[in-house]
C-alpha positions as a Markdown table, in Angstrom:
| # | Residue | x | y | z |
|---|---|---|---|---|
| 1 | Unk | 77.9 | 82.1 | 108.1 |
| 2 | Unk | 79.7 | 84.0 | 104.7 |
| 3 | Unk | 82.6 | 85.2 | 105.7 |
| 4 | Unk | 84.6 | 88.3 | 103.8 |
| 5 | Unk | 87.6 | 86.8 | 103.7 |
| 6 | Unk | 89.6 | 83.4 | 101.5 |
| 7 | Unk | 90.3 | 80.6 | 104.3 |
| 8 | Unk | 93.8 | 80.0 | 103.1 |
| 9 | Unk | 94.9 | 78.1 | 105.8 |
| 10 | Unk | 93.2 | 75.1 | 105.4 |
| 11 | Unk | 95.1 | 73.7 | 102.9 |
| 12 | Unk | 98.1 | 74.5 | 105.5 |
| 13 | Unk | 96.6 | 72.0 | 108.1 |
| 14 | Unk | 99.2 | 69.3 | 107.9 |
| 15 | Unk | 101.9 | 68.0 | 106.6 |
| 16 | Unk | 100.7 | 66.0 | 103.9 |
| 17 | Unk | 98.4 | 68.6 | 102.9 |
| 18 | Unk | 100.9 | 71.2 | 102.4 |
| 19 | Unk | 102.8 | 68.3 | 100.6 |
| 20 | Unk | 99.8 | 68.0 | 98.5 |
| 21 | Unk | 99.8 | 72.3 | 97.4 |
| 22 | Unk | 103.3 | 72.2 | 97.0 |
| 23 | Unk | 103.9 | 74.3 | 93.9 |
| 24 | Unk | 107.9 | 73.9 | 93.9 |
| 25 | Unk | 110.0 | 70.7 | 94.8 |
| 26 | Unk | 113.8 | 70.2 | 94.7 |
| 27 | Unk | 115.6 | 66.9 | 94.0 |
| 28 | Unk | 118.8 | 65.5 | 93.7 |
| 29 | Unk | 118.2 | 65.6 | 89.9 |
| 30 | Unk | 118.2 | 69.7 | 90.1 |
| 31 | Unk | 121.6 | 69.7 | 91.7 |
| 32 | Unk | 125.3 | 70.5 | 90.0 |
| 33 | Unk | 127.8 | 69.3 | 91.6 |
| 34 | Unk | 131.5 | 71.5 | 91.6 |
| 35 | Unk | 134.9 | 69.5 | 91.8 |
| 36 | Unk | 138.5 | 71.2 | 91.6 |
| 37 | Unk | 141.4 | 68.8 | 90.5 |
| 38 | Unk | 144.6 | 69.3 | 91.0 |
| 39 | Unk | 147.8 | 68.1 | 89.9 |
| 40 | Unk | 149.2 | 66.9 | 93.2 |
| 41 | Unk | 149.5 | 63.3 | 94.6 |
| 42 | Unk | 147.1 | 61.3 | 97.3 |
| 43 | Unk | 146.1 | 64.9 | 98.4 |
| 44 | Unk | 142.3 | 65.7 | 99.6 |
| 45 | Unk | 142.8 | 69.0 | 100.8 |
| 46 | Unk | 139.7 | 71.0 | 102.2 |
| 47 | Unk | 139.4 | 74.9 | 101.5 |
| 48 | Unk | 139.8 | 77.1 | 104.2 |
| 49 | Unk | 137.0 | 79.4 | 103.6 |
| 50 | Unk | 134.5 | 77.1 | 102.2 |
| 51 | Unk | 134.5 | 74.1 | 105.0 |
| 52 | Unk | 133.6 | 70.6 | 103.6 |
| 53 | Unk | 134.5 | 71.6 | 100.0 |
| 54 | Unk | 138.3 | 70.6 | 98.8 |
| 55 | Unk | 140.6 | 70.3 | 96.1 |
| 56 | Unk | 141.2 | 66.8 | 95.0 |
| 57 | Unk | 144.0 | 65.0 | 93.3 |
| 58 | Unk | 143.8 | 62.9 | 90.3 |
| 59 | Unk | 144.0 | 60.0 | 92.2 |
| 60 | Unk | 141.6 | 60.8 | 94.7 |
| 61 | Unk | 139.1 | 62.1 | 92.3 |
| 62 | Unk | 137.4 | 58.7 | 92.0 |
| 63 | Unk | 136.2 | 58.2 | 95.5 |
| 64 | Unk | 134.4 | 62.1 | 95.5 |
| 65 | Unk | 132.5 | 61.3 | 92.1 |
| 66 | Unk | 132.0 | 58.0 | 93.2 |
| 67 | Unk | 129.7 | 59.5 | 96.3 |
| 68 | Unk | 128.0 | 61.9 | 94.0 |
| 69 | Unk | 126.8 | 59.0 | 92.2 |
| 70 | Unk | 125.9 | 57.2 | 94.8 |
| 71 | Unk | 123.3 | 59.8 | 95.9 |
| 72 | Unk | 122.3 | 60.5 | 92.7 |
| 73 | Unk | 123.4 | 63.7 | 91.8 |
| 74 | Unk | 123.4 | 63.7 | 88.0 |
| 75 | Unk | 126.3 | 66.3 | 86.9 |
| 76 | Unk | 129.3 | 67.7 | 87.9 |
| 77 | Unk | 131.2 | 70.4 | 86.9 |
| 78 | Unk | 135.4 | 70.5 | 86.7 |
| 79 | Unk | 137.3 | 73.1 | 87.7 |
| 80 | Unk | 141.3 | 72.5 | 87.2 |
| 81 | Unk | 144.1 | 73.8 | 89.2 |
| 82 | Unk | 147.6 | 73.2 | 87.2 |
| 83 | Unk | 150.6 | 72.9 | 88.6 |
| 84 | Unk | 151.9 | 75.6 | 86.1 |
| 85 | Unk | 150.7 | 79.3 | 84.7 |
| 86 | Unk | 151.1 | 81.2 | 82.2 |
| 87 | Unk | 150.7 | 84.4 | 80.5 |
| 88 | Unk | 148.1 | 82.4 | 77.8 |
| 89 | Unk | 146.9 | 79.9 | 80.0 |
| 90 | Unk | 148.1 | 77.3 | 77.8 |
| 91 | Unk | 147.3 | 74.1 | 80.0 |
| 92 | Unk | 143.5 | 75.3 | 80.1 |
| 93 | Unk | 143.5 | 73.5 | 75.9 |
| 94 | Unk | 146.8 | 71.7 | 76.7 |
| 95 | Unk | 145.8 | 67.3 | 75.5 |
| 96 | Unk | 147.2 | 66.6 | 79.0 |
| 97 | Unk | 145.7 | 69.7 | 80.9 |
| 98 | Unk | 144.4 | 68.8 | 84.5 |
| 99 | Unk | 141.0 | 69.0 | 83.4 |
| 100 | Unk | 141.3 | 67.1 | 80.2 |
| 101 | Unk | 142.5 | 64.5 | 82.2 |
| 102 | Unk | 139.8 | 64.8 | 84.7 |
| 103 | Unk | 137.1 | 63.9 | 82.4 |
| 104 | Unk | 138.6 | 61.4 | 80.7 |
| 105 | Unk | 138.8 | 59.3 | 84.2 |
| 106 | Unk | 135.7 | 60.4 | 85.5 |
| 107 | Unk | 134.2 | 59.3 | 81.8 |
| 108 | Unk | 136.0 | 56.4 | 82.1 |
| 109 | Unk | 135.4 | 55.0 | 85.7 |
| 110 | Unk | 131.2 | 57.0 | 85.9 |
| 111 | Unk | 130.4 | 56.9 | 82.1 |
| 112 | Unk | 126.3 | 57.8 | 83.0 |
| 113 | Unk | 127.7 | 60.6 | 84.8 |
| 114 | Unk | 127.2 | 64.2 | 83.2 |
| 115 | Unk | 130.6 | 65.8 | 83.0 |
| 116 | Unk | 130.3 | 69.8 | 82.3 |
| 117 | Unk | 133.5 | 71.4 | 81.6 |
| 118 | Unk | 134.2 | 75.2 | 83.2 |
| 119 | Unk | 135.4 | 77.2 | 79.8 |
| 120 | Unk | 137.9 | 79.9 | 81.0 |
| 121 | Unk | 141.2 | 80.8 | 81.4 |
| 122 | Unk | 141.3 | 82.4 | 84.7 |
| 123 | Unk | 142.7 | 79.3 | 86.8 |
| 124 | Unk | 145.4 | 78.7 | 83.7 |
| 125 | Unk | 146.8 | 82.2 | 83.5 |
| 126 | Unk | 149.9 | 84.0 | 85.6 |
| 127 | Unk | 147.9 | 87.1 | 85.9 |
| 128 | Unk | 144.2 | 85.6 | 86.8 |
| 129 | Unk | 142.5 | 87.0 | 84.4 |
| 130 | Unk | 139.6 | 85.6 | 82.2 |
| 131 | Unk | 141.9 | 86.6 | 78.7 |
| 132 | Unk | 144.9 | 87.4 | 77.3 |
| 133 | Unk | 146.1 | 90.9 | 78.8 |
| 134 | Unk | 148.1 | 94.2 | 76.8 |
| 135 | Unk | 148.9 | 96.8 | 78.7 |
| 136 | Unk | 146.9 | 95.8 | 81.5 |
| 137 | Unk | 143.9 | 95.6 | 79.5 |
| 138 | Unk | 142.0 | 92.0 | 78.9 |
| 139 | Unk | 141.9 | 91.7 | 75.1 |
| 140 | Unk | 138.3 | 90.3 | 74.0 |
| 141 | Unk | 138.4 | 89.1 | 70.1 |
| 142 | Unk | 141.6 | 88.0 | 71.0 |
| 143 | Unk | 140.8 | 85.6 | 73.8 |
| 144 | Unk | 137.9 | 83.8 | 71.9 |
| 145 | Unk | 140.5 | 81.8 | 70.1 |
| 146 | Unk | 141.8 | 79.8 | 73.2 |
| 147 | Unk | 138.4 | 80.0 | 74.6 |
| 148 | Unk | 137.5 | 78.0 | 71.8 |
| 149 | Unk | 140.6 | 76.0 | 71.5 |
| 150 | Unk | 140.2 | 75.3 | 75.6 |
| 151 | Unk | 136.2 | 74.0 | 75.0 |
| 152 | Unk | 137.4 | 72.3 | 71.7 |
| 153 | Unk | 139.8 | 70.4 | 73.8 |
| 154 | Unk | 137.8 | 69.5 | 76.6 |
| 155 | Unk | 135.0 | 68.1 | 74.3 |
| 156 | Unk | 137.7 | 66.0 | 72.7 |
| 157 | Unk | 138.4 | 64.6 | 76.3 |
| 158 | Unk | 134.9 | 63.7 | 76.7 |
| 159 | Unk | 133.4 | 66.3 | 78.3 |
| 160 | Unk | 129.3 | 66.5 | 77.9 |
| 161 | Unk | 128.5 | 69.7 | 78.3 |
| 162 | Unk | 130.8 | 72.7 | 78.3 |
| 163 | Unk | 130.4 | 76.0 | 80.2 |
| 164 | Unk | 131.8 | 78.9 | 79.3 |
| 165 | Unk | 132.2 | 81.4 | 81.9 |
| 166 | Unk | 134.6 | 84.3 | 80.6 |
| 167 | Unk | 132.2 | 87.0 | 79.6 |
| 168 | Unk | 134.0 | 88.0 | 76.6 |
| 169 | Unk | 131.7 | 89.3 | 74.0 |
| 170 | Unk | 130.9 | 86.8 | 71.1 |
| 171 | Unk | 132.5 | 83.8 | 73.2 |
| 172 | Unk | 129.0 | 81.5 | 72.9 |
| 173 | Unk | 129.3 | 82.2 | 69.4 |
| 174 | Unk | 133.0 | 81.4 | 68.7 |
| 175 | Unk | 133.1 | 78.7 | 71.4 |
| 176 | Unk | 129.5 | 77.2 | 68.8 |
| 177 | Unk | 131.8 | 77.7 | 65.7 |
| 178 | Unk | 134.7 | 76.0 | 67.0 |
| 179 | Unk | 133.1 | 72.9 | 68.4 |
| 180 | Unk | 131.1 | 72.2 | 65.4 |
| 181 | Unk | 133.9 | 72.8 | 63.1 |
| 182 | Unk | 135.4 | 70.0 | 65.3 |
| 183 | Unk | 132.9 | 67.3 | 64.9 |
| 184 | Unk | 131.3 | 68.3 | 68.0 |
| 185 | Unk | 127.2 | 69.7 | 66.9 |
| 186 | Unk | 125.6 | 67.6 | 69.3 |
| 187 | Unk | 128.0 | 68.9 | 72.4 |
| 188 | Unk | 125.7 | 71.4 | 74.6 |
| 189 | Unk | 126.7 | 75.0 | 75.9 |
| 190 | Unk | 126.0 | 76.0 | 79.7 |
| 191 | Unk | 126.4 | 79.5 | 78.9 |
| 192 | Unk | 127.9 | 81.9 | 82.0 |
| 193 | Unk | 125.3 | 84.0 | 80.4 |
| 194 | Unk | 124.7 | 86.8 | 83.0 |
| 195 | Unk | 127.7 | 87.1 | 85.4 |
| 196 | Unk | 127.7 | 89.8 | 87.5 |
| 197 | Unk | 130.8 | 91.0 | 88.8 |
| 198 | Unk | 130.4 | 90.1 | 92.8 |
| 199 | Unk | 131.5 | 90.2 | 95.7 |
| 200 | Unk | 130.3 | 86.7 | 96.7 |
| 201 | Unk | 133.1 | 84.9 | 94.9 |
| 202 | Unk | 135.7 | 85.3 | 97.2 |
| 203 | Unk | 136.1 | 81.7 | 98.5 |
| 204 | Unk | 135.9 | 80.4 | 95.2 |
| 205 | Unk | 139.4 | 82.1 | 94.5 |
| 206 | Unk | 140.5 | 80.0 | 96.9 |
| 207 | Unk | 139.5 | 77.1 | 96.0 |
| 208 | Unk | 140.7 | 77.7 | 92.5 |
| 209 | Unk | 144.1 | 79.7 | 93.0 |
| 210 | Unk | 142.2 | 82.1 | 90.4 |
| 211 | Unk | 142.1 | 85.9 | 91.9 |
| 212 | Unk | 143.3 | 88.3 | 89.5 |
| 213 | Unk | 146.5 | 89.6 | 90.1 |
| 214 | Unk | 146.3 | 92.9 | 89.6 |
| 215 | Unk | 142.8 | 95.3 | 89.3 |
| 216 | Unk | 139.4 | 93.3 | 89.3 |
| 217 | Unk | 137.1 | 91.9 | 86.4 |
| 218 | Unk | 134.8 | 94.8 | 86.0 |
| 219 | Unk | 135.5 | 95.3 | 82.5 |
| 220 | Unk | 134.2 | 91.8 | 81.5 |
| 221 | Unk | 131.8 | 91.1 | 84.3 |
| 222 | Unk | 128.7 | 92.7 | 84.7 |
| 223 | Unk | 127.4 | 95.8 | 87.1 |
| 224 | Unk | 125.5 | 94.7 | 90.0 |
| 225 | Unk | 122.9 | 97.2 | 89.8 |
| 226 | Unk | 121.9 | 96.3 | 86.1 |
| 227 | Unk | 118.9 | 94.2 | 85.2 |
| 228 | Unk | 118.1 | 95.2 | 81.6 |
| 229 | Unk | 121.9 | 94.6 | 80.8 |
| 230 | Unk | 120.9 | 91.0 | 82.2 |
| 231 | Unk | 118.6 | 90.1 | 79.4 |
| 232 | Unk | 120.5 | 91.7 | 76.4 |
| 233 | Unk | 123.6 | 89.6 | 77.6 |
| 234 | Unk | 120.8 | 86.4 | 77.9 |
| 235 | Unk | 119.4 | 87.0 | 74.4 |
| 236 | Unk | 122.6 | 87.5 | 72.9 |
| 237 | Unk | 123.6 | 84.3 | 74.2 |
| 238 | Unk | 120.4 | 82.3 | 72.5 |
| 239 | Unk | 121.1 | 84.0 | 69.3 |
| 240 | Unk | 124.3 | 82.9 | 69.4 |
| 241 | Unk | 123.5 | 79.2 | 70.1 |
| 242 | Unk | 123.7 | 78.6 | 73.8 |
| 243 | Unk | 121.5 | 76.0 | 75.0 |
| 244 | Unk | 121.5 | 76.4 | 78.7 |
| 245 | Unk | 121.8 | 79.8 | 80.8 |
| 246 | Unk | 123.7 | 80.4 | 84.0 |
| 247 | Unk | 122.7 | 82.9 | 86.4 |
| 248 | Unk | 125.3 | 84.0 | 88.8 |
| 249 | Unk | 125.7 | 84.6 | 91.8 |
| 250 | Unk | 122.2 | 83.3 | 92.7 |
| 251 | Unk | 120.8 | 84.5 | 95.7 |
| 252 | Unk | 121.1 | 87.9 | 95.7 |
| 253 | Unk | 119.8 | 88.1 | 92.0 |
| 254 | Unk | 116.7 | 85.9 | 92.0 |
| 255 | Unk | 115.0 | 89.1 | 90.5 |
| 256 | Unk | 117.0 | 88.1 | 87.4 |
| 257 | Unk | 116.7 | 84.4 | 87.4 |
| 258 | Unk | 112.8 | 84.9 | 87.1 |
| 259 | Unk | 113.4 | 87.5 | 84.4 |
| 260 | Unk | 115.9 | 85.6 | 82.4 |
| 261 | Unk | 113.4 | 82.7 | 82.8 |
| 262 | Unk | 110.1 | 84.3 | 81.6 |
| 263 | Unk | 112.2 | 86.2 | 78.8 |
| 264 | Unk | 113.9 | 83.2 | 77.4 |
| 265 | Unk | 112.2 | 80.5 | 78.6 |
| 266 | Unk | 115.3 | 78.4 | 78.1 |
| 267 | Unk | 116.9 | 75.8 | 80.7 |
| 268 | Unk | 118.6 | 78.2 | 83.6 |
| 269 | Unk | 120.8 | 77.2 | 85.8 |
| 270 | Unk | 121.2 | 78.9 | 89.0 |
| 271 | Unk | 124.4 | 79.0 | 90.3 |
| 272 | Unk | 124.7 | 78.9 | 94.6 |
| 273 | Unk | 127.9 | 80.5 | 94.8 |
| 274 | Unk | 130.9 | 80.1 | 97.1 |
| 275 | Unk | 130.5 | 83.2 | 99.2 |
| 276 | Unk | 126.9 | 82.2 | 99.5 |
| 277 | Unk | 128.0 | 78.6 | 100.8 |
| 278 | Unk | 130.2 | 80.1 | 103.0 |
| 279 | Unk | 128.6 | 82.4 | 105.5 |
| 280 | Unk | 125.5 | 79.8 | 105.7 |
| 281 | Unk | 128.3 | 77.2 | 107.1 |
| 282 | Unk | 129.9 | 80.0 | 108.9 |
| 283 | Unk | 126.6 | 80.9 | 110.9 |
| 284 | Unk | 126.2 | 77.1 | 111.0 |
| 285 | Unk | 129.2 | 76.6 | 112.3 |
| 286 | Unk | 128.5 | 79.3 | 115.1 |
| 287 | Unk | 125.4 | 77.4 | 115.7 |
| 288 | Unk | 123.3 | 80.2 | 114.9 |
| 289 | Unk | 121.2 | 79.2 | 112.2 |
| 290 | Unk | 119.5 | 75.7 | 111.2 |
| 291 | Unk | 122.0 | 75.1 | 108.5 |
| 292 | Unk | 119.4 | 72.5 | 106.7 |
| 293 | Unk | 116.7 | 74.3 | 106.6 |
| 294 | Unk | 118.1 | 77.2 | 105.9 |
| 295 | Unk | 119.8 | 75.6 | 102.8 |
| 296 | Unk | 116.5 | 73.7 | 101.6 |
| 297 | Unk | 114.6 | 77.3 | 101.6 |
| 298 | Unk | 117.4 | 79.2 | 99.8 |
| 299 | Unk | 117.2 | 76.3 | 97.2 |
| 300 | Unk | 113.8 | 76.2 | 97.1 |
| 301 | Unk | 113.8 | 80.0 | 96.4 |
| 302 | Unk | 115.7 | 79.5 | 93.5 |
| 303 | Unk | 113.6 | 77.1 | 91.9 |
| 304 | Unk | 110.6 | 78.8 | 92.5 |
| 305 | Unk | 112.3 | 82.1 | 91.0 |
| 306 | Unk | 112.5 | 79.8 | 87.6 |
| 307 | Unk | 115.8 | 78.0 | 87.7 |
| 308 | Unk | 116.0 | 74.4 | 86.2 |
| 309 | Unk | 118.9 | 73.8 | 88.1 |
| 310 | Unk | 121.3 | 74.5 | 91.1 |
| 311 | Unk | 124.7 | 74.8 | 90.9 |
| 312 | Unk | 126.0 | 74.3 | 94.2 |
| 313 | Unk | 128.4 | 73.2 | 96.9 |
| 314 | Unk | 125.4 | 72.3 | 99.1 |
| 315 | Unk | 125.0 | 69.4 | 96.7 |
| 316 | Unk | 125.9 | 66.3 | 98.6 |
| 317 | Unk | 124.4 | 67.4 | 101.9 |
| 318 | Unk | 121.0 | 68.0 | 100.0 |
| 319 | Unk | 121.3 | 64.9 | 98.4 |
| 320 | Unk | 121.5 | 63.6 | 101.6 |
| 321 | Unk | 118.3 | 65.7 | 103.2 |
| 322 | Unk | 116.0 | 64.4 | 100.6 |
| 323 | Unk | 117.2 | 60.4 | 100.9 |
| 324 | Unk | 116.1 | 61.5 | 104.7 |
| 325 | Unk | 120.1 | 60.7 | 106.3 |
């Protein structure tokens, strides 16, 4: 007997056959993993708003990257909290900066793993912000100077790829001019290329003593409720040599991912932010959610919206999930 309708569920049946329709898969290949380093001694100390996430010394740094290896997470990304600040955020391109000297020990002891550098000044400065500041106002042109001195310097530690994440105007393009002035052509950029200015980054200041300290970063960051903005900022960043883009926060802008994906078509990066980890381990926690699966599907979403690759603090328990511990 014809029927008027698609039988859609057979290939639902079981699960090997939905394995065998799957569309979109996620591996520990996709995943980005996020250290901060500080400058303190023998300290592994975990963040209080984003639980199983820390801040690691120098000297504990090893054993963390050592894991992430181990379940074959390809890249991490550094994120440095100095002992000192300043108005310039001169240890962010200082030789002996804490990140500098990050990536040359993680180079050193994990040379196959992919170091990615964050770009900014933010964690460096007294005042939090992403640039030098006048009169209360962050100076763009300016800032692209240290920008590029800070990525200049990281390269010259080692770093693979760096990742600028300021949102000044023309930084891909300075940051581009700088490093291949230097020696450095062949050195990637993970471009912060649509940031949006959210309120989902609240444990990451935290974890990386980095909240402004005075006013917000509206001026730099972009307008939640723009999606046009979204691409010009993307295409800019092509133009100006960039040859991955991030997407952040994720989650909430997985409208933009797919956009920024089918505009540029060029590696994306999704990046699962720290307020996002935080209220999944916070329901979790509570015991009112399935933390794994609910991490798996929000993942999954991502990739499925066009993202290449996740940038996330879920990292090593995913990692985990798909070795089936």
């Amino acid at each position: 007997m014809n029927q008027p309708f698609m039988r859609h569920r057979r290939l639902r049946q079981s699960d090997a056959i939905r394995r065998m329709v799957r569309e979109t898969t996620l591996q520990a290949d996709d995943l980005i993993y996020p250290l901060f380093v500080t400058e303190e001694k023998n300290k592994k100390t975990e963040v209080p708003s984003m639980p199983g996430v820390y801040q690691f010394s120098l000297d504990r740094l090893n054993e963390e990257v050592g894991e992430v290896e181990r379940l074959g997470i390809p890249a991490i990304i550094l994120f440095g909290v100095p002992s000192e600040k300043d108005a310039c955020g001169s240890q962010a391109y200082a030789e002996e900066g804490i990140v500098q000297r990050a990536i040359r020990q993680v180079k050193h002891t994990f040379p196959n793993m992919v170091v990615i550098a964050d770009t900014c000044l933010c964690e460096f400065t007294d005042h939090g912000h992403c640039g030098l500041v006048k009169e209360g106002d962050v100076l763009n042109d300016e800032s692209l100077a240290l920008l590029t001195k800070t990525a200049v310097s990281q390269a010259e530690a080692g770093a693979d790829i760096i990742a600028p994440s300021n949102m000044m105007d023309g930084f891909v393009y300075a940051i581009r001019n700088g490093l291949d002035e230097a020696g450095f052509t062949d050195i990637p950029i993970m471009s912060y290329a649509v940031k949006y200015a959210s309120a989902f980054y609240g444990p990451f200041r935290d974890a990386a003593n980095s909240a402004p300290a005075f006013g917000d970063r509206k001026t730099y960051q972009m307008d939640a409720a723009n999606r046009e903005e979204a691409l010009r900022e993307a295409h800019s960043d092509v133009e100006q040599g960039a040859d991955f883009l991030i997407v952040k926060p994720a989650l909430s802008y997985l409208d933009i991912v797919r956009e920024v994906k089918n505009e540029t078509g060029m590696p994306l990066v999704a990046y699962n932010v720290s307020g996002e980890y935080a209220m999944v381990k916070a329901a979790a926690q509570n015991g009112w959610i399935d933390e794994k699966a609910m991490v798996m599907e929000t993942l999954i979403s991502m990739k499925r919206a066009g993202a290449d690759l996740i940038l996330t603090y879920h990292a090593k328990d995913v990692a985990n999930w798909l070795k089936g511990s």
